[in-house]
N, C-alpha and C positions, 0 to 999 in steps of 0.2 A: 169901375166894375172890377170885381177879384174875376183874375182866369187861373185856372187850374191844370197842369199838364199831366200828363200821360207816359210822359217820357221817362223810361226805365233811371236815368240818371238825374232825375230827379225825385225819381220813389227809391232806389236805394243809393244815398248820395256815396263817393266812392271812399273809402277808409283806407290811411297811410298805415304803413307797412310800422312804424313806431306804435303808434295805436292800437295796430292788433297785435302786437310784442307785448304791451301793458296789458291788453287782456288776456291773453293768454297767462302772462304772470301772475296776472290775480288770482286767475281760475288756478292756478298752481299752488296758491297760495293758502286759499281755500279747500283746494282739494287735500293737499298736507295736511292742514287742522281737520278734517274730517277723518283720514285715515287715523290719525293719531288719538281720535276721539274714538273713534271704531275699536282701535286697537288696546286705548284703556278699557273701556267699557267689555272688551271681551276678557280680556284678562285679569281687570277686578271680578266681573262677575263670575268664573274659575275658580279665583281664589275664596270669593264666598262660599260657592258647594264645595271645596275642597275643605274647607274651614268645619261647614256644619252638618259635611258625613263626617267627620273627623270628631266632633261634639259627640253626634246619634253613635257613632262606635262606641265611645266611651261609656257615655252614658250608658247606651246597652250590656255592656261590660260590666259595668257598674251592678247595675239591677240584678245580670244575671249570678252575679258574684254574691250580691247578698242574699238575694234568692236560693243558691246552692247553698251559703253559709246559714238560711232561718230553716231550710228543709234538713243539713246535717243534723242542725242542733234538736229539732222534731223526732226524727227519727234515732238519733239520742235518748233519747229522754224514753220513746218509747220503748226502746230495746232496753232500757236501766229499771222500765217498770214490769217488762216482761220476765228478767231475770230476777228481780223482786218477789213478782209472783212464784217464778218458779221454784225459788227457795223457799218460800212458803210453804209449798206443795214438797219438797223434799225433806220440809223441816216436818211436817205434818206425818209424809209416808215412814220417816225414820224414829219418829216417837212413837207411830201405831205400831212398827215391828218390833221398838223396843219391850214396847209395856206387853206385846201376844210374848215375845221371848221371854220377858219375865215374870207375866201372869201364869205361860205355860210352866214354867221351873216351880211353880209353888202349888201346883198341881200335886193332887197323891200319885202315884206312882200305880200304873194297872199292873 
């Protein structure tokens, strides 16, 4: 017949001072590679958003750069068609005062 006791020292049998020295070291051991994993992982992961705000600036920069330089050349082009025009209009008002100036000279005389 199995008997079974009760007795505290034989539910938790007693553990040598060596033994929990090793466990303890284990845990030390492990608890190092954890931190050390923590500690990559925090500081990989840093240098990734340092990395790709560091992209998005650029980039941004980038966009905004040519964007200023397609809106220059726009507004360009519009002012070179406006002064265009307006030579026209000056070429236009200065040959109607020429030809009133010279129509009027060949006028009779009142």
């Amino acid at each position: 017949m199995l008997m079974t006791s009760t007795s505290p020292t034989m539910a938790f049998p007693s553990v040598s001072a060596p033994f929990l020295t090793l466990w303890s070291n284990l845990a030390s051991v492990y608890g190092d590679a954890m931190r050390a994993n923590t500690q990559q992982l925090l500081l990989s992961s840093a240098a990734v958003i340092q990395e790709q705000m560091l992209r998005a600036f650029i980039t941004t920069s980038q966009s905004c750069a040519e964007a200023l330089a397609k809106n220059a050349m726009a507004v360009q082009q519009r002012s070179m068609e406006r002064f265009a025009e307006a030579n026209g209009k000056v070429a236009g008002m200065l040959g109607q005062a020429f030809t009133q100036a010279w129509m009027g000279s060949m006028l009779p005389a009142k």
